[in-house]
KEGU-585126 format. One record per residue: residue in three letters; x, z, y of N, C-alpha, C, O, CB in turn. Coordinates in nm, 2 decimals. Glycine has a CB too. Layout:
N
- ALA_X_Z_Y_X_Z_Y_X_Z_Y_X_Z_Y_X_Z_Y
...
// end
This chain:
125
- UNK_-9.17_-9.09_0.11_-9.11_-9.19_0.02_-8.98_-9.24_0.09_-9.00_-9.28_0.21_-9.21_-9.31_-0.01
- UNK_-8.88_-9.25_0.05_-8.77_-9.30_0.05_-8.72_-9.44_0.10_-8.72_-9.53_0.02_-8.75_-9.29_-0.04
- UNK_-8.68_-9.45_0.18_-8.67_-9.61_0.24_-8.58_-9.69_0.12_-8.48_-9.65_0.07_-8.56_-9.62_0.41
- UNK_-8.65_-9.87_0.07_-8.58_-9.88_-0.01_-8.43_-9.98_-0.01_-8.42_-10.08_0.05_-8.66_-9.89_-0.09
- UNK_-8.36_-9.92_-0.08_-8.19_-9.95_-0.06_-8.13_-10.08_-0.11_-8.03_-10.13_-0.06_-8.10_-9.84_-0.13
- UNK_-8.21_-10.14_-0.23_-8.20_-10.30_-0.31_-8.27_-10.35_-0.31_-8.37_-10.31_-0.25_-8.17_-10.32_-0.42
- UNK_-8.29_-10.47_-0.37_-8.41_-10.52_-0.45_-8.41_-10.55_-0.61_-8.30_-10.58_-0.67_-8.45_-10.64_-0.38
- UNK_-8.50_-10.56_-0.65_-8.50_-10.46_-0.78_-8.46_-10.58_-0.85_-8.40_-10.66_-0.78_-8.64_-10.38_-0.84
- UNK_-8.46_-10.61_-0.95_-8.36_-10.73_-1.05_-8.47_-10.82_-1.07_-8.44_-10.94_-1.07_-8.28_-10.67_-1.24
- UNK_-8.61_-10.79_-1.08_-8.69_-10.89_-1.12_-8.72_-10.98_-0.95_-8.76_-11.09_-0.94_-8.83_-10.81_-1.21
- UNK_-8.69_-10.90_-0.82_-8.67_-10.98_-0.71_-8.56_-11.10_-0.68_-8.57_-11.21_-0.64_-8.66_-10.89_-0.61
- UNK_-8.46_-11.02_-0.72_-8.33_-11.08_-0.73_-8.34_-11.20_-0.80_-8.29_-11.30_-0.75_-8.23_-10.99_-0.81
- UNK_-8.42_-11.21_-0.92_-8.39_-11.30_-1.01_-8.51_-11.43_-0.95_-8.50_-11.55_-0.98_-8.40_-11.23_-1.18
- UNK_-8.61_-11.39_-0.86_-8.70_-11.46_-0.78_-8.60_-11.53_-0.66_-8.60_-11.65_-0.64_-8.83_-11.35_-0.73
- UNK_-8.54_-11.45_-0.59_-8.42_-11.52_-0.51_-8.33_-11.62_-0.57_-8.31_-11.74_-0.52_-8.32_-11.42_-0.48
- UNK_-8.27_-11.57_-0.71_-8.21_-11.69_-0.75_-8.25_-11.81_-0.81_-8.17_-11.90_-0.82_-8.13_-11.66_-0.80
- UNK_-8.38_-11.81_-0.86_-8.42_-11.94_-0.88_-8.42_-12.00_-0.76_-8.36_-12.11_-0.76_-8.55_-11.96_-0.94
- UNK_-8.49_-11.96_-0.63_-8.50_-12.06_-0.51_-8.39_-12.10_-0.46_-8.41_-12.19_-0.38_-8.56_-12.02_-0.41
- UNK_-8.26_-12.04_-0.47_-8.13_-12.02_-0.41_-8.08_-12.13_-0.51_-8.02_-12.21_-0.44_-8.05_-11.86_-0.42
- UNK_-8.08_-12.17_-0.64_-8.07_-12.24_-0.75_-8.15_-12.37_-0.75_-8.13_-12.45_-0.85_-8.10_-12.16_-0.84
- UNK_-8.24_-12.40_-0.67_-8.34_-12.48_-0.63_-8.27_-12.55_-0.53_-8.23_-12.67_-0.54_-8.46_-12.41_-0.59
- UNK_-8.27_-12.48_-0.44_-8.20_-12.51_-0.30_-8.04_-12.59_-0.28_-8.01_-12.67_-0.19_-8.18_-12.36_-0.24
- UNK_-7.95_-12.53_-0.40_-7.83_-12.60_-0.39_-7.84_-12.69_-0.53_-7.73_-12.67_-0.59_-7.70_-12.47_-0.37
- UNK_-7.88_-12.75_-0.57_-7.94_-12.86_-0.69_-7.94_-12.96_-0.62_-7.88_-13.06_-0.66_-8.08_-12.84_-0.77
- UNK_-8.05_-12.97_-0.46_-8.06_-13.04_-0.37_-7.99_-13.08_-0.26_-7.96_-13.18_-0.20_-8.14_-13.02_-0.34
- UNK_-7.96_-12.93_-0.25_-7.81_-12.95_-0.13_-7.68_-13.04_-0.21_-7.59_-13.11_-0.16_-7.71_-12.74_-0.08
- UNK_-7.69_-13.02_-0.33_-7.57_-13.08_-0.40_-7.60_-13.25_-0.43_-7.51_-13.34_-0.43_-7.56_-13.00_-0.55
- UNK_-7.76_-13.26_-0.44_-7.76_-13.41_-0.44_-7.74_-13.48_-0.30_-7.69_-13.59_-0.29_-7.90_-13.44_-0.51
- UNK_-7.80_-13.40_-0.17_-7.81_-13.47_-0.03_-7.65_-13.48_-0.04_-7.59_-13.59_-0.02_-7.90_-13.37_0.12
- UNK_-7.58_-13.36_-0.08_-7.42_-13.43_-0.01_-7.36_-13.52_-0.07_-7.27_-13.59_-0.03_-7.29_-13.34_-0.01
- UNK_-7.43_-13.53_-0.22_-7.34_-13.67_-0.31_-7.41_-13.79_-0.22_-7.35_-13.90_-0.23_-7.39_-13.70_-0.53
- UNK_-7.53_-13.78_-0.13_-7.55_-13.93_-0.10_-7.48_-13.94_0.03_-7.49_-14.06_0.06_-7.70_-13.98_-0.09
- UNK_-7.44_-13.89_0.09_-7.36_-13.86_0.23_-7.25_-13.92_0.18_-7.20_-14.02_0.23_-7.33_-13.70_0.27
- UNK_-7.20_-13.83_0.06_-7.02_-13.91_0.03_-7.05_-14.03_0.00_-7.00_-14.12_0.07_-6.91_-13.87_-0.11
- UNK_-7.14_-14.05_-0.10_-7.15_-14.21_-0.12_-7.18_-14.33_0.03_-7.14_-14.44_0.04_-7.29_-14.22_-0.22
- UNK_-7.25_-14.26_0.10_-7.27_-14.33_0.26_-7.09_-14.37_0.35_-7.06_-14.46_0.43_-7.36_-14.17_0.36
- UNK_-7.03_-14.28_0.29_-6.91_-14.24_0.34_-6.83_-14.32_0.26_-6.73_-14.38_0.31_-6.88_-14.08_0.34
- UNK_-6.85_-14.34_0.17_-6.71_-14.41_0.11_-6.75_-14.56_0.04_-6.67_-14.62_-0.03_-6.62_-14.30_-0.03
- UNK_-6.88_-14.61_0.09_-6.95_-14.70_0.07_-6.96_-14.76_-0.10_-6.95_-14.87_-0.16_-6.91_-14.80_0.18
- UNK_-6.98_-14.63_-0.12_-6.99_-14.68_-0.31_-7.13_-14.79_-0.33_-7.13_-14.89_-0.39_-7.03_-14.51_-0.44
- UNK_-7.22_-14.73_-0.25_-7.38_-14.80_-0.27_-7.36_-14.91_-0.31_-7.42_-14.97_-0.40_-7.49_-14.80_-0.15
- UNK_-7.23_-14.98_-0.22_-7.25_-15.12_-0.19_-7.33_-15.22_-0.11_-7.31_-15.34_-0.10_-7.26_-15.15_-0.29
- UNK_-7.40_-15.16_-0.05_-7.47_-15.20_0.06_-7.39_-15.20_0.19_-7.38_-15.11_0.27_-7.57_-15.13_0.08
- UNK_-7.32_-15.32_0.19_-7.24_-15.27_0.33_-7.22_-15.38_0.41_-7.31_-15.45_0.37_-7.08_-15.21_0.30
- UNK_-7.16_-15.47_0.51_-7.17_-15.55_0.51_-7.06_-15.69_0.50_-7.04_-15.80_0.55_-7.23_-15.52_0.59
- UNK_-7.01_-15.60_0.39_-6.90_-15.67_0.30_-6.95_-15.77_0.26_-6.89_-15.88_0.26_-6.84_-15.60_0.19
- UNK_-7.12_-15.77_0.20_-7.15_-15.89_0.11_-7.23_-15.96_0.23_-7.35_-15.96_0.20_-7.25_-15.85_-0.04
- UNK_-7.22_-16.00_0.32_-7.30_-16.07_0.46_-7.18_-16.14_0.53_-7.07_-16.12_0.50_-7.38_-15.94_0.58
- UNK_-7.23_-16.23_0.64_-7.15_-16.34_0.68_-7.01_-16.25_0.74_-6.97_-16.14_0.70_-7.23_-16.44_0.80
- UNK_-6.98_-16.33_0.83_-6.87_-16.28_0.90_-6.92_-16.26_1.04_-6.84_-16.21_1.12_-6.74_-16.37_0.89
- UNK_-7.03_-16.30_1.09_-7.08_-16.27_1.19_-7.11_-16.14_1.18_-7.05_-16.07_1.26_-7.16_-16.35_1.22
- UNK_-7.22_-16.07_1.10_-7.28_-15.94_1.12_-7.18_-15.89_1.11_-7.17_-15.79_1.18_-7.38_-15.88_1.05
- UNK_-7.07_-15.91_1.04_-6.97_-15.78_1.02_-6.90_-15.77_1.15_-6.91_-15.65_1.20_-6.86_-15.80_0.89
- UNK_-6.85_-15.82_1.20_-6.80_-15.81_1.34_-6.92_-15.77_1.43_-6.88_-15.72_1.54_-6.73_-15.94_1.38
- UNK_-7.00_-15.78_1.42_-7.12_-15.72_1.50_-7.18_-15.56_1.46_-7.22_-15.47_1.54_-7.25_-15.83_1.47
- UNK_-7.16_-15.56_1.27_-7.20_-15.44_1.28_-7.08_-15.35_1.26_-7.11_-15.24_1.22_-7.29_-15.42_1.20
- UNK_-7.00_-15.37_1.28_-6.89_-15.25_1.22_-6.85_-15.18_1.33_-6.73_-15.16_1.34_-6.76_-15.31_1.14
- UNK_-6.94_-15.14_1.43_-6.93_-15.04_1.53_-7.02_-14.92_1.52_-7.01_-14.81_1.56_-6.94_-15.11_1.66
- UNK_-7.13_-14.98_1.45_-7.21_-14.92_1.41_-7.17_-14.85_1.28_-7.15_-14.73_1.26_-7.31_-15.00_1.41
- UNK_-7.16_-14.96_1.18_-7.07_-14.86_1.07_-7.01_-14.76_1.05_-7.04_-14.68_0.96_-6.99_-14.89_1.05
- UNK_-6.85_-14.76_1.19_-6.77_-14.66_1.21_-6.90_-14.54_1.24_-6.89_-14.43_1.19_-6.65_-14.70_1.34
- UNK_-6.98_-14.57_1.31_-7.03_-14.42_1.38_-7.12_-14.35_1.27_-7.11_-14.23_1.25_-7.14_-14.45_1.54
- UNK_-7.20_-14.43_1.19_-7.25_-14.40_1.11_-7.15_-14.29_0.99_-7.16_-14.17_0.95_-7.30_-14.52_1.08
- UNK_-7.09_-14.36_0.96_-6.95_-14.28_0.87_-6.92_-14.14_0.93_-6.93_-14.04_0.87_-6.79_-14.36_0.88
- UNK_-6.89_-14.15_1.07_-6.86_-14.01_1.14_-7.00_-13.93_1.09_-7.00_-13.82_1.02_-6.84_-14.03_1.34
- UNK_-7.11_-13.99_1.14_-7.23_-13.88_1.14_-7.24_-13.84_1.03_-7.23_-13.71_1.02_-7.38_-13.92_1.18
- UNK_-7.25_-13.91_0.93_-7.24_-13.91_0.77_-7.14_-13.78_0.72_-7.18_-13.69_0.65_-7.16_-14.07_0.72
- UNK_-6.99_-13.81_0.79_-6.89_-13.71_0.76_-6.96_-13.54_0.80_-6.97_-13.44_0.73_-6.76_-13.75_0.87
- UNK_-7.00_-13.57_0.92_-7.01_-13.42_1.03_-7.11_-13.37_0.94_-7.12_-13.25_0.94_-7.06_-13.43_1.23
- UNK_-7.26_-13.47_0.81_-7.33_-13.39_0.83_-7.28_-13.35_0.64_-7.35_-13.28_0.57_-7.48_-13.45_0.90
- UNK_-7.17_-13.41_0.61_-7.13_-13.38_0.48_-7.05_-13.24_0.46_-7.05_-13.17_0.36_-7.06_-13.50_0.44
- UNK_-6.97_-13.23_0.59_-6.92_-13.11_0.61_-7.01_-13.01_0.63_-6.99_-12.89_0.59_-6.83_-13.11_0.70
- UNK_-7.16_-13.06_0.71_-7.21_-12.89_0.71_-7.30_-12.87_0.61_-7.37_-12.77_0.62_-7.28_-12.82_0.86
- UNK_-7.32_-12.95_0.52_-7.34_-12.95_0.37_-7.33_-12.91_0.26_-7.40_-12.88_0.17_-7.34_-12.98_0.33
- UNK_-7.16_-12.92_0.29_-7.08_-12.82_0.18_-7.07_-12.72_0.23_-7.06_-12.62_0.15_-6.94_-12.85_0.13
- UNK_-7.07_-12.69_0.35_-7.09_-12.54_0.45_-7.19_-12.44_0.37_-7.16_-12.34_0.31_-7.18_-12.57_0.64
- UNK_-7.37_-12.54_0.37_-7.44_-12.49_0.32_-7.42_-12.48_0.17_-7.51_-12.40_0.13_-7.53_-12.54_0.35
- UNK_-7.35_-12.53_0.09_-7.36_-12.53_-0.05_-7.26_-12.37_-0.06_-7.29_-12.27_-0.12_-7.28_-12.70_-0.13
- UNK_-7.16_-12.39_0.00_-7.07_-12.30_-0.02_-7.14_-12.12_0.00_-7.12_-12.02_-0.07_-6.94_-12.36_0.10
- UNK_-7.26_-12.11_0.14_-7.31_-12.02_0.14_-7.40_-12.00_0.07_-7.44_-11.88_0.06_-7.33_-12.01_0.22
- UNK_-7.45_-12.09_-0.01_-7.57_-12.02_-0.13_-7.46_-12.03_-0.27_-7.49_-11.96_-0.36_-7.77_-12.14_-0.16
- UNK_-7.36_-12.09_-0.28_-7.32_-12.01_-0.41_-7.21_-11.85_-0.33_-7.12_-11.78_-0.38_-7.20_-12.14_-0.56
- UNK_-7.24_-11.86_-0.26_-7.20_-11.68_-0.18_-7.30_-11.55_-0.20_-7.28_-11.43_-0.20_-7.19_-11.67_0.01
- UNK_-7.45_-11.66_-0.22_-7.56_-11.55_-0.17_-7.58_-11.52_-0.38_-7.62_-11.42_-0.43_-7.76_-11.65_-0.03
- UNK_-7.54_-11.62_-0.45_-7.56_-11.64_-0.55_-7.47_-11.50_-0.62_-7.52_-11.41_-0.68_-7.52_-11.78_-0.57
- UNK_-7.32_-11.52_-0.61_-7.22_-11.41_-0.60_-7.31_-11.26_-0.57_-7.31_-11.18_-0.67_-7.12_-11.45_-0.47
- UNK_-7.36_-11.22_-0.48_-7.44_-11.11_-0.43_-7.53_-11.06_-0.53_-7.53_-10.95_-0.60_-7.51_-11.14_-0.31
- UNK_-7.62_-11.16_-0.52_-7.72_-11.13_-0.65_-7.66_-11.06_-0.77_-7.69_-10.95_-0.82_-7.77_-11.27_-0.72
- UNK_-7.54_-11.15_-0.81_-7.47_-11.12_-0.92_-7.45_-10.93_-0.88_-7.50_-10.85_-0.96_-7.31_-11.23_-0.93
- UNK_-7.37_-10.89_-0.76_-7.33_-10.79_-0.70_-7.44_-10.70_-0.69_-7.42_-10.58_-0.68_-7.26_-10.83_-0.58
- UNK_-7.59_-10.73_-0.70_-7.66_-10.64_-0.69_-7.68_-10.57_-0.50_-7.75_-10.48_-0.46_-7.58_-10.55_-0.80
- UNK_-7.59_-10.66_-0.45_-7.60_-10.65_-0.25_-7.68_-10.73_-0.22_-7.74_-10.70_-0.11_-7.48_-10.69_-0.15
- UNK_-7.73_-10.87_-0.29_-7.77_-10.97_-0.19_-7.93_-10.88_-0.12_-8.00_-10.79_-0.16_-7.82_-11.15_-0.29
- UNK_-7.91_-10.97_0.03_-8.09_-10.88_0.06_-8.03_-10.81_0.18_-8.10_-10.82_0.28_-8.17_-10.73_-0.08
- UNK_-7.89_-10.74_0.18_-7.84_-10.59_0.26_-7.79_-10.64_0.37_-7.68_-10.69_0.35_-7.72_-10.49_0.18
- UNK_-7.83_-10.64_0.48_-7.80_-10.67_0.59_-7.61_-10.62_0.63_-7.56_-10.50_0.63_-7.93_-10.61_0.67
- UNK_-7.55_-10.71_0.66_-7.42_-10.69_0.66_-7.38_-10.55_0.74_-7.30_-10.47_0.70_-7.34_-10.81_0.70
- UNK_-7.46_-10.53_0.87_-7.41_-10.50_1.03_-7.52_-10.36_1.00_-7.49_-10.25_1.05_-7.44_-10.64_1.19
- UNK_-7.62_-10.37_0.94_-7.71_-10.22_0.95_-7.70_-10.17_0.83_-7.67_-10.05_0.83_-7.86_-10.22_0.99
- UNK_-7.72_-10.25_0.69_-7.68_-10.20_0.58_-7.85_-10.21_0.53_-7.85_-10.18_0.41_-7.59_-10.05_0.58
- UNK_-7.98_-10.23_0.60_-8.12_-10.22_0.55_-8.13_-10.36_0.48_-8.04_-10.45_0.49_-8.24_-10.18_0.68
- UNK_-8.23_-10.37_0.42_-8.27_-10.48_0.39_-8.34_-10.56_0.45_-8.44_-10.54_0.51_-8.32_-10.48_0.31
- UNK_-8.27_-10.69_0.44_-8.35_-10.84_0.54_-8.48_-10.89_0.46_-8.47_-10.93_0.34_-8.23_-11.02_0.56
- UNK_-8.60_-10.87_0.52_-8.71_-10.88_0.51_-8.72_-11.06_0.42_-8.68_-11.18_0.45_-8.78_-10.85_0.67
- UNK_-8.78_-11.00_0.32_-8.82_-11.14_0.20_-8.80_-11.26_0.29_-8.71_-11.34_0.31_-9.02_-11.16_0.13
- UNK_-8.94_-11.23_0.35_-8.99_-11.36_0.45_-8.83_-11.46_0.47_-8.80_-11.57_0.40_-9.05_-11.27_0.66
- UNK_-8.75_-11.35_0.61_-8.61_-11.38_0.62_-8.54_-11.48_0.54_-8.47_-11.58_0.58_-8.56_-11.28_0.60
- UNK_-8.56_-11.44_0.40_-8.47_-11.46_0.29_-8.53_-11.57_0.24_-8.45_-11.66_0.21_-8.46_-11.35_0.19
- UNK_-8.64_-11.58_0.21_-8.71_-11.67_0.16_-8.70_-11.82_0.26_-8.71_-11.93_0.21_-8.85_-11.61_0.15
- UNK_-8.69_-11.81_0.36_-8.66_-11.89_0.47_-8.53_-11.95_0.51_-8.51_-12.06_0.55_-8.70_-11.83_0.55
- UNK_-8.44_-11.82_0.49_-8.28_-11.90_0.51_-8.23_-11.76_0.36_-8.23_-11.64_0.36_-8.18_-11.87_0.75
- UNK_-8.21_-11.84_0.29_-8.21_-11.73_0.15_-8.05_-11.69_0.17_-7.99_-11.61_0.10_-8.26_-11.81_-0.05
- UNK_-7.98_-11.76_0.27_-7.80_-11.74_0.21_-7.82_-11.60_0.35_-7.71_-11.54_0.37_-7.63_-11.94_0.26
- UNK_-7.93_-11.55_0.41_-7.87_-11.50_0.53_-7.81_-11.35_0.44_-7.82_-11.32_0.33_-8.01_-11.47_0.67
- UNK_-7.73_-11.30_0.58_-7.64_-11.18_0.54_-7.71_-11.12_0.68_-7.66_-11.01_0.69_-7.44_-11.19_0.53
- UNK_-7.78_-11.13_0.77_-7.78_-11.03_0.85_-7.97_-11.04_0.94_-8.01_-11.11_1.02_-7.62_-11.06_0.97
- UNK_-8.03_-10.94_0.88_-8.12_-10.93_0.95_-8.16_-10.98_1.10_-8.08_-10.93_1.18_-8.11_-10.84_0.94
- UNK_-8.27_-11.05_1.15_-8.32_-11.06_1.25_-8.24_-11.00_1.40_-8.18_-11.07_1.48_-8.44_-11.01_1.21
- UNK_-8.26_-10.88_1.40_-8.21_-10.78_1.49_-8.09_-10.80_1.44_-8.06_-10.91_1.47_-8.27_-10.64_1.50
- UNK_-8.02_-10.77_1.39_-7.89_-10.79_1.41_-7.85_-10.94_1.46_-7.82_-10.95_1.58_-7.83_-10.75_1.28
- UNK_-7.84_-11.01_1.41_-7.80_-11.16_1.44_-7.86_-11.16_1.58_-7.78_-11.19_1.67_-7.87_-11.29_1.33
- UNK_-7.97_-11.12_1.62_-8.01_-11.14_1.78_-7.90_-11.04_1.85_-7.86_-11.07_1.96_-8.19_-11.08_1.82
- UNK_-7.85_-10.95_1.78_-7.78_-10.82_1.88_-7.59_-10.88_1.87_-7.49_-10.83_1.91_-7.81_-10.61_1.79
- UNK_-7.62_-11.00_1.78_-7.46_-11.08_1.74_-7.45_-11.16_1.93_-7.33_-11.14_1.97_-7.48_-11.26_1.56
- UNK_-7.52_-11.21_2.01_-7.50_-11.28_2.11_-7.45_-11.18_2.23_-7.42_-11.22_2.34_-7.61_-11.36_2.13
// end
């Protein structure tokens, strides 16, 4: 038997619900990040004396940074599952970039945007 070269459309279409699952959520965690970030909530300590605010707004600033760094690798992640999404479409997703075999479900099911098999990504260092 023949080693096999895709995965078949009814797999594919099991990938993209979870891939579709996955960035629904990734899309809601980053809207609360921006909102953290640009203090829409309104929770801030705008509405409190003038003491905490000079007390907390060191805290604030850092919070915003963390907020930022983790909003950027958010859209990182959003950006790679509508890539892995693209593939599907392409009939590649699954195909390991660097050997060309297929990355094991498990793999996929686990980090679903991957492009490169186990062994490869270990043989990337």
């Amino acid at each position: 038997m023949s080693e096999k070269t895709r995965y078949s459309d009814a797999e594919l279409q099991e990938f993209k619900e979870l891939i579709l699952q996955k960035l629904d959520k990734a899309r809601k965690d980053y809207e609360l990040l921006k909102n953290t970030i640009t203090m829409e909530d309104g929770n801030d300590t705008q509405d409190t004396s003038p003491t905490f605010k000079v007390l907390e707004e060191g805290a604030s600033v850092l919070s915003k940074e963390e907020a930022g760094k983790l909003a950027q690798r958010q859209q990182k992640f959003i950006q790679h599952l509508q890539a892995a999404l693209i593939r599907i479409e392409n009939k590649t997703y699954g195909i390991c970039r660097e050997t060309g075999r297929l990355i094991p479900k498990e793999r996929l099911r686990a980090v679903p945007h991957a492009t490169l098999s186990i062994d490869a990504k270990l043989n990337q260092k």
